[in-house]
N, C-alpha and C positions, 0 to 999 in steps of 0.2 A: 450563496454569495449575494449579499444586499446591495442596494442603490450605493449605499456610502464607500464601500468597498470598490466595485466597481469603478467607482468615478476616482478614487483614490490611482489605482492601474493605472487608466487610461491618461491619468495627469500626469504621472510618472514617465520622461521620455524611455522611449524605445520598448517600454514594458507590454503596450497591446499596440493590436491592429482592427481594422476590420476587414472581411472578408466578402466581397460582394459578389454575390454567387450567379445572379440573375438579374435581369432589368423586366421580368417578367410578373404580372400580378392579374389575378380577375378581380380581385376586391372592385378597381373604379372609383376608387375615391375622387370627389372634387377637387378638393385638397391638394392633392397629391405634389409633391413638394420634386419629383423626380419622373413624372406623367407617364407612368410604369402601366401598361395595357397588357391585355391576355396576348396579344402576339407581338409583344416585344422581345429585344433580341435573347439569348440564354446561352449558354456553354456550346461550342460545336467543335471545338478542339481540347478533347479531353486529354491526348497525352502531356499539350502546355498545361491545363488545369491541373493535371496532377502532378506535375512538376513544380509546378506554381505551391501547391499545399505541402509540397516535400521541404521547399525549402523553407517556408514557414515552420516546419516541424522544426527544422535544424537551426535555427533562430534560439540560441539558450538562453539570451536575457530576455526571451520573448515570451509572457508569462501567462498572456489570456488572447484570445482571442474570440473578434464578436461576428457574427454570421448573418447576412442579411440582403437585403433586395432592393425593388422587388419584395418577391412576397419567396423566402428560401423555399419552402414547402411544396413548391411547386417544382423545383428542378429535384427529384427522388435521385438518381444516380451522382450528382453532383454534392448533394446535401449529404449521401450518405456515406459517401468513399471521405470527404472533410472529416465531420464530426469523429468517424471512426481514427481516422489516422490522427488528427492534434489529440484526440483523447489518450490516444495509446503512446505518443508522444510526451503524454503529463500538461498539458496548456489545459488551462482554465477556459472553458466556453460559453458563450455568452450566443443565444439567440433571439431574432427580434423575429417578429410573426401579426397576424391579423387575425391568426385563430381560423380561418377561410375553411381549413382540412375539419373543423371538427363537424363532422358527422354525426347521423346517428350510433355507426359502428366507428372505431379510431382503428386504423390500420394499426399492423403490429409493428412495421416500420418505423413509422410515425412516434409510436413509444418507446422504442429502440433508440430512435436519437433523441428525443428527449431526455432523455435516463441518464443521456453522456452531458447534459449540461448542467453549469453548475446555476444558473439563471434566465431566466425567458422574459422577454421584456414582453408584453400583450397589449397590444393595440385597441383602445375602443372608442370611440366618439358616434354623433350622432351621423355623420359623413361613412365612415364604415357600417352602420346599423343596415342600410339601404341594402346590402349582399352579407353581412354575417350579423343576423339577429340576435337577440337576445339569449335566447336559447344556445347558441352555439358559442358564443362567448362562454356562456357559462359551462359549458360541455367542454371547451377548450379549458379554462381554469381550472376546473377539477383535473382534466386529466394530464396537465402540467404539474399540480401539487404532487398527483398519483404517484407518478413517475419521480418523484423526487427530487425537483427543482424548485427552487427559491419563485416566485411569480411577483414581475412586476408591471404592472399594470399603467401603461403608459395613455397616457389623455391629452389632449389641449386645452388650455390654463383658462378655460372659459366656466362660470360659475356652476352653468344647467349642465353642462357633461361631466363636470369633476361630480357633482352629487348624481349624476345618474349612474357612474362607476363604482361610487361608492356602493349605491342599492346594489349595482347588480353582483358585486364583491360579497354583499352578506347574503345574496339568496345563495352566491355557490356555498361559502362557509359559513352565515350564519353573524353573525354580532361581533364573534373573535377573530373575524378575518386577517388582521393583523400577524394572525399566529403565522399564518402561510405567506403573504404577500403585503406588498406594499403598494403607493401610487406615488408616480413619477407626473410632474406637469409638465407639458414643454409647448414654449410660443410656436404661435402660427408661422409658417414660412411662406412670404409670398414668391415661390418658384412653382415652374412647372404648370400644374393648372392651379396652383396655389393663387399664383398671380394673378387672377382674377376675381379672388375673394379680401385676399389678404394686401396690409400695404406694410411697408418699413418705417422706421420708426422715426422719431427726431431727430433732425438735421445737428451735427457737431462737427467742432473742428479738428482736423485730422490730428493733433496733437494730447488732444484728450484723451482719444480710445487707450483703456487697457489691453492686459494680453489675451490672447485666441489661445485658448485653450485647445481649439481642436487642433492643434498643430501639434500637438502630444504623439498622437497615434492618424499614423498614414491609413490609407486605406487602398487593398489591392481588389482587383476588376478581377474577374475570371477570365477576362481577354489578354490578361500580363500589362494592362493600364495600373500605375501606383501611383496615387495622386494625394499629394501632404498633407489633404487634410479631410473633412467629411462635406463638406459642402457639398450637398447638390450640383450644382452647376457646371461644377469642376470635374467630378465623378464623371457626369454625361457627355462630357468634352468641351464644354463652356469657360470663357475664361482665358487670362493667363496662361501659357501653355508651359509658363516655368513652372507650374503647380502641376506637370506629371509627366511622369518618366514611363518610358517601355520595359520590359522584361521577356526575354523570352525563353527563359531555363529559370534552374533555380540559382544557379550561380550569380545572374545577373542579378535578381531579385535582391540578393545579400549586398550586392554594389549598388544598386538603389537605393536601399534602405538605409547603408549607409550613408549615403551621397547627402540624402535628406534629413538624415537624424547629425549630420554635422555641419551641415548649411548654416554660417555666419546669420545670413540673414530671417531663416526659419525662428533659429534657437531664440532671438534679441525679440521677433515677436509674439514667440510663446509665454517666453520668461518674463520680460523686462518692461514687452507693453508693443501694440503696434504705433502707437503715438511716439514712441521714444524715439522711434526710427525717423522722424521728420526732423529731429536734432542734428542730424546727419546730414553733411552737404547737399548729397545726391540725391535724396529727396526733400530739402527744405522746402521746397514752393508748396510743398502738402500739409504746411503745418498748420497753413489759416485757413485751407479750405476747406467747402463742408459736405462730409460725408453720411448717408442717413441708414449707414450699417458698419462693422467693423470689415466686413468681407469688401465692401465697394472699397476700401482704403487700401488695404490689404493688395486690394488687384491694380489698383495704380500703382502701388510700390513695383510690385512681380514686374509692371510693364518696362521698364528701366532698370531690372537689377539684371547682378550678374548673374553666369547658371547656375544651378543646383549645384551645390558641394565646391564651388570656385572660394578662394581662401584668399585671392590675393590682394584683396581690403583688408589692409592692418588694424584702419579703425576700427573695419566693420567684426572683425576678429577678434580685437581686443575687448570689445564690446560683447560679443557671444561668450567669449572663456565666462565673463561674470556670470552670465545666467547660467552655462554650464558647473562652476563652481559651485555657485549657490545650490545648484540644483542638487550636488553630491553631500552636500550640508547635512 
């Protein structure tokens, strides 16, 4: 499964999730967009956990699922009881990693659930070099291809690390590396300890922003935390607290997901644009102001709307059917 694909799912509502297994990582990135440490918190209530994964399983229009952290690889009983069950369930699974586990020997585990995904996103910059060297990226690459996953090779859109990804792409495969893997670029985030390297971008006004994509696919906590969207911030309990619902079976889990995948207000700024929504009475005072991200806009609206799944804004209703319409086009 390639980037294009992938991103295609994830665009598609209700068709993926992500699965956040752990807040735990030794990597130490500076970066680090979600400030995940070797004793951050991880799974300690495995029967909601797998409850949690059950009803994910039972999710039919639910077609992929992406796995991540944290660093997964590090929760072994968590990671393996998932991977096993959505695979044997038919979902599509998508892992994200740091490559941290590759060794000199690779646990047999370790390529067990590998085997079960249909893609590996692989993490490299010069910020991760600092705990998983050269060497071990490339150790990690090959034994992601081995195993018979797509490998995509995730970097920040800086010019010196996208070409040092690329070298180290041909020392695993050589010139044709293409043939196995691909590179993904993605902007810096200034969250977490990111905040301290990184900044947000140019100031706009709240009426310009387009639509947030990441409002496609929710994302569930191994604590039964489901939060609309991937943002950092929000994930770790920051934010808007309209931006995430409890769970604590699987049943509930279905009534969240629904709650949020029919949410007036969700669908208008996935689809139609989070600027469009300052059209609207209830938040017009946000249309001249200036926001220097789509998420800061985003989280003024949440602050004044109504809850999750609440319908009784006809505009706001008649205005979501569009994007919904559209969307079944």
């Amino acid at each position: 499964m390639k980037y294009t694909e992938v991103e295609s799912i994830r665009n598609t509502p209700g068709r993926s999730l992500l699965l956040f297994i752990t807040d735990r990582c030794p990597v130490g990135c500076e970066h680090c967009s979600v400030d995940s440490r070797p004793g951050s918190p991880s799974i300690h209530d495995f029967e909601l956990f797998e409850s949690i994964v059950e009803g994910i399983c039972c999710e039919k229009k639910l077609s992929m699922v992406g796995i991540s952290g944290g660093e997964p690889f590090v929760e072994r009983q968590g990671l393996t009881l998932a991977v096993n069950r959505l695979a044997s369930a038919g979902k599509e699974i998508v892992l994200y990693t740091s490559g941290v586990w590759a060794k000199s020997i690779i646990p047999r585990w370790i390529r067990d659930v590998i085997a079960l995904a249909n893609c590996v996103f692989l993490s490299t910059d010069a910020f991760h070099n600092k705990t998983v060297n050269d060497d071990q990226f490339v150790l990690a690459a090959r034994t992601i291809v081995e195993e018979g996953a797509w490998l995509i090779v995730q970097v920040l859109n800086l010019p010196d690390m996208v070409a040092r990804a690329e070298e180290l792409l041909c020392r695993a495969f050589g010139k044709d590396y293409l043939e196995f893997a691909e590179i993904n670029l993605i902007s810096p985030l200034p969250y977490g300890r990111g905040k301290g390297i990184f900044t947000l971008g140019t100031n706009q006004d709240g009426h310009e922003f387009g639509p947030c994509r990441s409002l496609t696919a929710p994302v569930v906590r191994y604590d039964g935390t489901i939060s609309a969207c991937c943002n950092e911030q929000v994930i770790m309990g920051l934010g808007p607290n309209r931006l995430r619902k409890r769970c604590s079976s699987a049943i509930d889990l279905k009534k969240v997901l629904k709650d949020i995948g029919q949410d007036p207000i969700l669908n208008v700024m996935s689809g139609l644009g989070v600027g469009t929504l300052t059209y609207h009475p209830m938040f017009s005072d946000l249309a001249r102001q200036q926001f220097p991200s789509i998420c800061q806009l985003c989280w003024a609206i949440q602050q004044d709307a109504l809850p999750i799944g609440d319908r009784s804004d006809r505009l706001l209703t008649a205005i979501s059917m569009i994007r919904r319409n559209t969307a079944n086009e």
